[in-house]
N, C-alpha and C positions, 0 to 999 in steps of 0.2 A: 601777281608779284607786286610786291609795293614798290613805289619811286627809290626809297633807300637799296633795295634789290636789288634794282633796273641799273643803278648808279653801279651798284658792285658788279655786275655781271657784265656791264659794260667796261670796268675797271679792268678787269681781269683778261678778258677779250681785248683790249688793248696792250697789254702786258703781255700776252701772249704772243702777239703779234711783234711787239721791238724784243722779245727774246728771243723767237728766231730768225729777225733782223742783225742780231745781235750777234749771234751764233754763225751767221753767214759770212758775217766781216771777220770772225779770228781765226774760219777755218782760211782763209783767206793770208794768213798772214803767219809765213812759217820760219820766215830768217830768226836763227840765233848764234852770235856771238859776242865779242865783246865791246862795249860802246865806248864811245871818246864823247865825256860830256862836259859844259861846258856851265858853270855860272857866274851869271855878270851882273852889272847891271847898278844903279846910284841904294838901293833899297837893300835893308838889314836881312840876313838870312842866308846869306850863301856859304859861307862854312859849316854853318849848323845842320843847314840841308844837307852838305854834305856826309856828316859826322853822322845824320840820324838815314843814309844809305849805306855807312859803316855799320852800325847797329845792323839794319836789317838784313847785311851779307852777313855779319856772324849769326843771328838767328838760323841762315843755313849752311853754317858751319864752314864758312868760308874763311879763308884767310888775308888781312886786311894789312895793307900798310900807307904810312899817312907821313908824304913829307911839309912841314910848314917853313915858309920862304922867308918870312917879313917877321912876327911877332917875337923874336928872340926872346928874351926873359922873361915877358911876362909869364905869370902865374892866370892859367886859365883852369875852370874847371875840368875841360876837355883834358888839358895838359894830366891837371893831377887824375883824373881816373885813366884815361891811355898809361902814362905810365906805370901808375897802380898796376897795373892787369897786361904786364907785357906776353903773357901766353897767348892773349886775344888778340893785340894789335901793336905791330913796331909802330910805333912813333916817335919821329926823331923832329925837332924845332933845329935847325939850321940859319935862319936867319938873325941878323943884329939889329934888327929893329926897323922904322921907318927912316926915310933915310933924311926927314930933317933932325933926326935923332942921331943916327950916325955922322952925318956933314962929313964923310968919308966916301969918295965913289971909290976912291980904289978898293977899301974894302966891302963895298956892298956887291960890288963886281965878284969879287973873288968869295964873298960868301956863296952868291948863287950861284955862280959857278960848281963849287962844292955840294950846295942842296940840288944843282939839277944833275952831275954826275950821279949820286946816289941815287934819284931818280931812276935815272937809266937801269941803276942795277936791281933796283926793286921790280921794273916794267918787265925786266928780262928774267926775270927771278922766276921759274916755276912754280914757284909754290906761292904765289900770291895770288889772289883770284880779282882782288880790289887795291888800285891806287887813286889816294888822293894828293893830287898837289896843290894846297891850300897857301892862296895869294900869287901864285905864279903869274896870274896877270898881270897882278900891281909891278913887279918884275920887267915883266918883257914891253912894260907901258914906258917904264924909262929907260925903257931898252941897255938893262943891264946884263941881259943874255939876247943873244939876237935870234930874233924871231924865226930867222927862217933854220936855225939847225932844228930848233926846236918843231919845227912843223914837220922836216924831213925827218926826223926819226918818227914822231907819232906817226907818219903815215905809212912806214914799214914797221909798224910794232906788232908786238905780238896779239892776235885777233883772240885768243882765250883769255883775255880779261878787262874788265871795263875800269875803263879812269875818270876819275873828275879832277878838273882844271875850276880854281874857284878866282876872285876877286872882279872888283870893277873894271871898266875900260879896255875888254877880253879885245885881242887884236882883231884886224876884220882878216887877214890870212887863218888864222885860228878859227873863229867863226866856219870859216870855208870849209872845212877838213870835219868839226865836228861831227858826232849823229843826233846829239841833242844839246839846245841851245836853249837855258830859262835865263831870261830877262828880269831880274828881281827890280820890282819900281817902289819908290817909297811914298808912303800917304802921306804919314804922320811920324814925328819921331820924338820923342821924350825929350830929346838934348837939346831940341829948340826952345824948350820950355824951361829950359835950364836944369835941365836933371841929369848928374855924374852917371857916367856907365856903372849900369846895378850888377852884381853880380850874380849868377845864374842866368841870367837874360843874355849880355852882352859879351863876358867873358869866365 
């Protein structure tokens, strides 16, 4: 057997070995229902990760619905094809903007207020399999909904369907409650460098 052989047959024999290491840990692991997840964090990507676990619940023909808290009017790509395509996914933008944009608490109150009722009704909805609530942190960070209804419902919610909770500064009672928590952290970012948000990339 040549040294190149020896290397493969060793290869293989190793590979064999963490596949049924491998195989050991999933039969190991049977819980399924639906998860409360959670993205945070200073670093770009948490809406998008979300949108692209939208994607992959309708690839199994799931039913998706997506409330957004904060970006009111703008035009996002997300915006125009969810809308585009309302047989695949309600999406509804209930927010009016950030709120040095609005310089109105009493309406930013009373928006989210609004975007977290319907909320409720999409969580409760049967026929949804996926919710996203996109910026709800940036939300409950100026505690323009307070934190703790918010946590007493997701912890009596309904266990057939998984939700993401997106934006920075996610509270630490939230944190507590979820089943999965990504931390997005930022290296690098274009806008330091002086470069306007592109579109496709940013929104």
């Amino acid at each position: 057997m040549t040294e190149t052989e020896t290397d493969f047959a060793a290869h293989n024999a190793r590979m064999k070995r963490v596949q049924a290491a491998r195989a050991r840990i999933q039969a190991r692991h049977t819980l399924e229902r639906g998860l409360l997840i959670v993205h945070t964090g200073n670093g770009k990507g948490k809406s998008s990760s979300a949108f692209g676990m939208a994607i992959r619940s309708l690839g199994w023909g799931m039913r998706v619905g997506i409330v957004q808290y904060v970006k009111g009017a703008w035009e996002t790509g997300e915006k125009n094809f969810f809308q585009a395509n309302p047989d695949l996914v309600t999406f509804e933008v209930m927010g009016d903007g950030f709120t040095w944009d609005t310089q109105d608490r009493a309406k930013d109150i009373a928006a989210a207020r609004a975007a977290w009722e319907r909320s409720k009704a999409l969580i409760l909805d049967p026929a949804y399999d996926f919710i996203i609530l996109d910026e709800l942190n940036i939300v409950l960070r100026h505690d323009t909904l307070p934190i703790a209804e918010i946590v007493e419902f997701l912890k009596d919610r309904p266990l057939t369907k998984h939700i993401c909770i997106t934006g920075r500064n996610a509270k630490p009672e939230l944190l507590e409650i979820a089943d999965l928590v990504t931390e997005f952290g930022e290296v690098k970012h274009p806008f330091k460098a002086g470069f306007k948000a592109q579109k496709g990339v940013e929104y």
